[in-house]
C-alpha positions as CSV (number, residue, x, y, z in Angstrom):
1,X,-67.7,-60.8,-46.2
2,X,-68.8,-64.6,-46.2
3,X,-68.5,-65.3,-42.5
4,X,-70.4,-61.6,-42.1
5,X,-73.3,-63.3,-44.3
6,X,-73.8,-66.6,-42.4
7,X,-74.0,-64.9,-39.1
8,X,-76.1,-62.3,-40.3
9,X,-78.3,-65.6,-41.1
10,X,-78.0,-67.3,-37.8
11,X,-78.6,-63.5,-35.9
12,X,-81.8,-63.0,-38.1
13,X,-82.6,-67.1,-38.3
14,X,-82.1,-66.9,-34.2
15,X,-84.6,-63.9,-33.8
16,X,-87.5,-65.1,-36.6
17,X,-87.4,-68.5,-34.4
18,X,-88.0,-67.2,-31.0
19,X,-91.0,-64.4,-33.2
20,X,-92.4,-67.8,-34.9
21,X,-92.2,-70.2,-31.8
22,X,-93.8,-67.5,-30.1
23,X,-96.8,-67.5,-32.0
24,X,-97.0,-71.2,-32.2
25,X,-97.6,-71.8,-28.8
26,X,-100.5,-69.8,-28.6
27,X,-104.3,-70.8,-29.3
28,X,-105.7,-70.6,-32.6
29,X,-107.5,-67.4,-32.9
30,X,-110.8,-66.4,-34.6
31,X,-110.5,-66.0,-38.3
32,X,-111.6,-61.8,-37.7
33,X,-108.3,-61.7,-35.7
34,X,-106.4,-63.1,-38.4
35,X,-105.2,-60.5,-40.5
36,X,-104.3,-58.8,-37.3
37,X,-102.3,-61.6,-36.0
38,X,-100.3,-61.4,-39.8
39,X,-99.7,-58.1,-40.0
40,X,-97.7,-58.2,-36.5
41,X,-95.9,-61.1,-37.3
42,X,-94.5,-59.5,-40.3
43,X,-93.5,-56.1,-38.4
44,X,-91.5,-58.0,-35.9
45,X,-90.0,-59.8,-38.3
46,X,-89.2,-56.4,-40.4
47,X,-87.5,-55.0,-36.6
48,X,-85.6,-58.4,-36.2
49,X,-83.9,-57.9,-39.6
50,X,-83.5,-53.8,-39.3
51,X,-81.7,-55.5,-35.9
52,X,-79.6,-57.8,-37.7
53,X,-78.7,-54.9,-40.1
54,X,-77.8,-52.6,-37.6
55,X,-75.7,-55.1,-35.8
56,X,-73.8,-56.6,-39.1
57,X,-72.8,-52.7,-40.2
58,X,-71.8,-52.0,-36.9
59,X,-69.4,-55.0,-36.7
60,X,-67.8,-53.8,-40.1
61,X,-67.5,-50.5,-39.0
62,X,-65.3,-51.6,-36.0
63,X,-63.6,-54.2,-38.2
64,X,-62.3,-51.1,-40.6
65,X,-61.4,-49.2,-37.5
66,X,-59.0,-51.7,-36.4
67,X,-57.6,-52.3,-39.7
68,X,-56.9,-48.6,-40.2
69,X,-55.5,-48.8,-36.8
70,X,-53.3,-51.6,-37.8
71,X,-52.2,-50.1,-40.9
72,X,-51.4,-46.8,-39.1
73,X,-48.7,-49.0,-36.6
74,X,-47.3,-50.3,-39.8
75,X,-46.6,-47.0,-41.2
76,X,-45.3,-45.7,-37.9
77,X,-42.5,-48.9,-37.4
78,X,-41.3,-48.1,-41.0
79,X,-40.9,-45.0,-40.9
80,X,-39.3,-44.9,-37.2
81,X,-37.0,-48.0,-39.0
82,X,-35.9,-45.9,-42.0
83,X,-32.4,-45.9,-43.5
84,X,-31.1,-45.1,-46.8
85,X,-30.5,-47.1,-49.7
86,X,-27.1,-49.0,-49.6
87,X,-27.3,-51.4,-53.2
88,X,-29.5,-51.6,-56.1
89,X,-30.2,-55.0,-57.5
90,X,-30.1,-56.4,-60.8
91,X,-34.0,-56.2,-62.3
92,X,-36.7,-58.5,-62.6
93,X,-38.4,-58.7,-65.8
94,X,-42.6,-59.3,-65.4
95,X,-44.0,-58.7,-68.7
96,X,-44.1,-56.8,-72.1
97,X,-46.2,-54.1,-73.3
98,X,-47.3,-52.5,-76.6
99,X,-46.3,-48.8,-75.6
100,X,-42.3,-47.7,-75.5
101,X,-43.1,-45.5,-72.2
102,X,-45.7,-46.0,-69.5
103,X,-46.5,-46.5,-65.6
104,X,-47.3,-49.7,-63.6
105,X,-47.4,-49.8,-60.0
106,X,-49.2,-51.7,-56.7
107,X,-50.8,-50.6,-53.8
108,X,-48.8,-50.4,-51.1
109,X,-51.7,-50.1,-48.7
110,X,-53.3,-53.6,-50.3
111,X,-56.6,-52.6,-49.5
112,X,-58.0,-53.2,-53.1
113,X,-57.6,-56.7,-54.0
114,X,-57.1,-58.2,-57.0
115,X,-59.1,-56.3,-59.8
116,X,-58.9,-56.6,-63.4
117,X,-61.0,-53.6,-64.2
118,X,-60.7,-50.8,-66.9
119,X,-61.1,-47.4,-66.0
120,X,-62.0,-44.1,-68.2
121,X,-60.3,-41.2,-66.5
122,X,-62.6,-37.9,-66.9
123,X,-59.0,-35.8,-67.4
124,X,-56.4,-37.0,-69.5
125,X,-53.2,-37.0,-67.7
126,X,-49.0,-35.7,-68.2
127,X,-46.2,-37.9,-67.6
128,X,-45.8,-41.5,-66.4
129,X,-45.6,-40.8,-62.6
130,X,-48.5,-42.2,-61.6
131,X,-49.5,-43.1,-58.8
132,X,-52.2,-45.5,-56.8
133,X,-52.7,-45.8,-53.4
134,X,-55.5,-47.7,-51.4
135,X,-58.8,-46.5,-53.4
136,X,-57.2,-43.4,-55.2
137,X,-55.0,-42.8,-58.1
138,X,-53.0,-39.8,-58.1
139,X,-52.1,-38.0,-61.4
140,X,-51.2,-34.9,-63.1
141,X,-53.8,-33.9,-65.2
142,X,-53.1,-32.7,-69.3
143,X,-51.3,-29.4,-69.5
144,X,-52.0,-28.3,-65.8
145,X,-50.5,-27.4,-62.5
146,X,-53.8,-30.0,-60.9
147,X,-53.2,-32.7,-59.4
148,X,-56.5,-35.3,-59.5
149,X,-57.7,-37.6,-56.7
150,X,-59.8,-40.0,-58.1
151,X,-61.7,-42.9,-56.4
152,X,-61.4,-46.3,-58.0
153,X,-64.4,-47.3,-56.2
154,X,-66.8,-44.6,-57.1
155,X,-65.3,-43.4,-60.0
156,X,-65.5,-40.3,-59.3
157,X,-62.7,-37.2,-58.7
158,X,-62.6,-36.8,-55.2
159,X,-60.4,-33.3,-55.3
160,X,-58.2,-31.3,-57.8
161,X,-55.0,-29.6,-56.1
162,X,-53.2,-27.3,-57.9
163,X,-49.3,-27.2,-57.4
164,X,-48.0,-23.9,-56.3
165,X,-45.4,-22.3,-58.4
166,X,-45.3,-25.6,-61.0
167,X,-45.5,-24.3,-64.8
168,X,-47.2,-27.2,-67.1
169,X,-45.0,-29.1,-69.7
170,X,-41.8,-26.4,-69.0
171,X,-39.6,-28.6,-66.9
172,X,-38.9,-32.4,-67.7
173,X,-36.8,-35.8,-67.6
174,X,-33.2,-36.2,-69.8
175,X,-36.9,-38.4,-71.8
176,X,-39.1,-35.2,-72.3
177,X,-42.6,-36.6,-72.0
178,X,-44.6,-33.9,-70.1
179,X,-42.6,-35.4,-67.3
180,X,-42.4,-32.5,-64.9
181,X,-44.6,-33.7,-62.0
182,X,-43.6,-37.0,-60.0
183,X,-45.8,-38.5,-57.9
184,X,-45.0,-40.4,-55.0
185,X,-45.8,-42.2,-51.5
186,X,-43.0,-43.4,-49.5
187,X,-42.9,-44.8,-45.6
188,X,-43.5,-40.7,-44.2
189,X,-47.0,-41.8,-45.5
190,X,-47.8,-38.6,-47.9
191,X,-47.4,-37.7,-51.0
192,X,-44.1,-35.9,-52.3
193,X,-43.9,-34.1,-55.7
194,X,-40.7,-33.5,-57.9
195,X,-40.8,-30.8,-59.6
196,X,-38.8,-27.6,-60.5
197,X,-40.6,-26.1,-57.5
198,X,-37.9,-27.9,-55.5
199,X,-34.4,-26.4,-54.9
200,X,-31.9,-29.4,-55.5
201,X,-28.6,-26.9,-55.8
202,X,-26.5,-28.3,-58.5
203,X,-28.8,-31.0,-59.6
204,X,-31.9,-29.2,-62.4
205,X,-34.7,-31.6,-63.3
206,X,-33.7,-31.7,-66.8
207,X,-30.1,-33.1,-66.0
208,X,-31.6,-36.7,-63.9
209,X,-32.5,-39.7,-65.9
210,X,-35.4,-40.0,-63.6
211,X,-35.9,-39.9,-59.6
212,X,-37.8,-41.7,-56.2
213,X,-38.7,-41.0,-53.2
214,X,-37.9,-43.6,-50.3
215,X,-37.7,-43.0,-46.6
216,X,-38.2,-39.1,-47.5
217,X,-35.0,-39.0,-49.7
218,X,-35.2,-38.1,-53.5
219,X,-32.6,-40.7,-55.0
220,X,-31.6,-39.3,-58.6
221,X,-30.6,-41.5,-61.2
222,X,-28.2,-40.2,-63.5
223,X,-29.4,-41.2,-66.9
224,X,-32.1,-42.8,-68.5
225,X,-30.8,-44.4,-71.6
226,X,-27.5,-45.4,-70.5
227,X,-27.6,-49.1,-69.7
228,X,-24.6,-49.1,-66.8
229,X,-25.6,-46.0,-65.0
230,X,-25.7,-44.5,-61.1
231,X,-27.5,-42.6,-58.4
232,X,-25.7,-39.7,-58.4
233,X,-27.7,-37.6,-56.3
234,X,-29.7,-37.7,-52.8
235,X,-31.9,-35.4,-51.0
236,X,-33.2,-35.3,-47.4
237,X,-36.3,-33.4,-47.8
238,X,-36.5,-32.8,-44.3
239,X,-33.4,-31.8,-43.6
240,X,-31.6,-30.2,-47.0
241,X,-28.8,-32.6,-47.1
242,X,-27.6,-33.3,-50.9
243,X,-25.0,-36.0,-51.4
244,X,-23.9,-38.0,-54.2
245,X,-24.6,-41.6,-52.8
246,X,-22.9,-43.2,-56.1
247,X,-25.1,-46.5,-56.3
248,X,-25.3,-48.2,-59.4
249,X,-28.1,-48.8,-61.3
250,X,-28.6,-51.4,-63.9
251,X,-30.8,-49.5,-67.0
252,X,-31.4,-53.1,-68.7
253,X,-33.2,-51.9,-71.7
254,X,-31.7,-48.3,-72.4
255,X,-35.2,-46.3,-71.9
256,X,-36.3,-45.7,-68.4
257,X,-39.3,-43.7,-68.5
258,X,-40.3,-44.6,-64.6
259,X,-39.7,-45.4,-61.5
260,X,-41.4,-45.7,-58.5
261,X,-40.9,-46.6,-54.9
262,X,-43.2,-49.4,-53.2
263,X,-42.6,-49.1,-49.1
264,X,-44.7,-52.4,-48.4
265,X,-42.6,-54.3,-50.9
266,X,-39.2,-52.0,-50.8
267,X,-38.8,-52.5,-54.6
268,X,-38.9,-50.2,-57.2
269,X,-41.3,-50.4,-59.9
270,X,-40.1,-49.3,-63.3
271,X,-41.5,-48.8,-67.1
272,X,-37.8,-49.7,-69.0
273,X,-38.5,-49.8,-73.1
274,X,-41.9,-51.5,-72.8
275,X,-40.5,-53.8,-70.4
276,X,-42.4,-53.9,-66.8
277,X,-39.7,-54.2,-64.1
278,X,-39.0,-54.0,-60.3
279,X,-35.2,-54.0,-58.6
280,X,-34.7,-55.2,-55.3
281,X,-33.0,-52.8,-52.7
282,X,-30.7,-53.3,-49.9
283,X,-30.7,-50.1,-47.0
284,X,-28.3,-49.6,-44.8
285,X,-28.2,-51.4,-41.4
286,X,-27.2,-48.3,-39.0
287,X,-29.6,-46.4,-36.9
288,X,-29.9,-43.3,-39.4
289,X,-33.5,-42.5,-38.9
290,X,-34.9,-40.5,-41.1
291,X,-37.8,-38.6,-39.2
């Protein structure tokens, strides 16, 4: 925004000189025409910076076009590069919190920044699967089958979806916690929502310790307080395929309450007994492209 600044100065410092040098090479004129003279100076000036206006907007304009343009090539390389997960690593403690369950995430779009900001939500919300993405945060709000778009920047809810077929606070996590509705982004670059609306055969909501979405693939881990634990269940939600990919899964502190895929990072981001945590992942090295 800095470099936008100084060269909206030089435009608008280039333009005032040529409407001022202008004037100065021409003959003193009677003191009647004065406030003439004044009052058109300052209405080309007004047009020079209106000009400079125009011209700074526009550039930012095409700026953000290419950036979207860039981000949409990004999206389309990881996707067309997708494979499944192969190994689970050992997690990374960040920090501690005050509250035994919770959410944390990051943008996977980056578009944001870095802002320490508090936000009052105008809908309380279920769960702990959150989730942000560029200027919106995703969440399922109290006791409902909505989920709520809101803008970080305005403040404002942008839209309320309601989720066909989903009951409030009837299906959950092995953890309970009006978990019933998971939010997610992955590489496929759209949202996907776990819920008791989907069909996952042998594998009912209430039985998984908790679940992700990477590549377009739910991964389900097995349980959420047992500290040596697995991924005992996949599912292609493009194609139907269930298998039991039998990855283990390191459940340091004996609570997970969430877990989250990042696609710009590939980590997971997990709330583990007030512990804030990620886990590195390994995916497999053959060709199978999920589409």
């Amino acid at each position: 925004m800095f470099r936008y600044l100084s060269l909206f100065c030089l435009q608008l410092g280039l333009l005032l000189g040529d409407v001022l040098g202008n004037a100065s090479i021409k003959p003193r004129a009677k003191r009647a025409s004065h406030h003439r003279s004044h009052s058109s100076k300052l209405s080309v000036k007004d047009l020079a910076l209106e000009l400079a206006k125009k011209h700074l907007l526009k550039m930012i304009i095409d700026e953000q076009h290419d950036l979207d343009k860039a981000k949409e090539s990004i999206y389309i390389l990881e996707r067309d590069h997708c494979t499944n997960i192969k190994s689970v690593g050992k997690p990374v403690t960040h920090n501690a919190r005050y509250y035994y369950q919770g959410a944390w995430m990051k943008d996977p779009l980056g578009i944001m920044g870095v802002i320490h900001k508090t936000y009052k939500l105008p809908y309380t919300w279920d769960g702990t699967e959150e989730w942000c993405n560029g200027p919106f945060l995703y969440y399922n709000r109290a006791n409902t089958p909505y989920i709520v778009k809101y803008n970080l920047k305005t403040e404002r809810v942008e839209a309320q979806i309601s989720v066909s077929g989903y009951t409030a606070r009837r299906n959950y996590y092995q953890w309970g916690g009006y978990s019933g509705m998971d939010l997610a982004v992955d590489e496929q670059g759209c949202g996907n929502v776990v819920t008791h609306t989907y069909t996952l055969g042998t594998e009912p909501m209430s039985s998984m310790g908790n679940a992700f979405v990477a590549c377009g693939v739910i991964y389900c881990i097995d349980n959420y307080n047992s500290k040596p634990t697995t991924i005992n269940f996949a599912y292609d939600t493009k194609t139907g395929k269930q298998w039991n990919p039998n990855i283990q899964f390191t459940n340091q502190y004996g609570y997970l309450s969430m877990v989250d895929y990042n696609p710009r990072e590939k980590v997971l981001y997990a709330w583990n007994a007030r512990r804030q945590v990620t886990y590195p992942l390994t995916f497999e090295e053959t060709l199978d492209l999920c589409y």
